[in-house]
C-alpha positions, 0 to 999 in steps of 0.5 A: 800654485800661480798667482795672479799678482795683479789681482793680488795687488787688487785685493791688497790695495782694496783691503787698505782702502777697506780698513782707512776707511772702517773701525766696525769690525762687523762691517770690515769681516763682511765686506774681507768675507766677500773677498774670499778671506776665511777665518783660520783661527777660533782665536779673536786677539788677533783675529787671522783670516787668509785669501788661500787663492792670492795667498793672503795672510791678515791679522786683525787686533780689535779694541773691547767695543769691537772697533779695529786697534790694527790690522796686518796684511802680508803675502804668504811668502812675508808670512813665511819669512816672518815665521822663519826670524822667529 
């Protein structure tokens, strides 16, 4: 698959911004929602979601009122290399 890294940098920067910006993690999966992030897991600690098309991985820890602890966003290939040290 091609990606179009201009906009996954786009995205990428978006999502930072998004997250600077917001605690509500309501608020914050509407808006990864509306960027074409999936829920991948039924787990919620971390919640995982991807962006298949940018090849966008992004893990999301949330606090027990369901504010946002911290996030992790990487690319595909960071999550392969991630898993492969394991």
């Amino acid at each position: 698959m091609v990606i179009r890294e201009h906009e996954q940098k786009r995205v990428i920067g978006h999502v930072h911004d998004l997250m600077k910006s917001y605690d509500n993690a309501e608020l914050i999966m509407g808006e990864l929602a509306s960027l074409g992030f999936l829920p991948v897991s039924d787990s919620i600690e971390p919640y995982a979601l991807e962006q298949n098309d940018l090849e966008l991985y992004m893990r999301i820890r949330l606090n027990p009122d369901m504010s946002v602890a911290g996030y992790e966003l990487m690319t595909f290939d960071e999550l392969r290399e991630e898993t492969a040290a394991d």
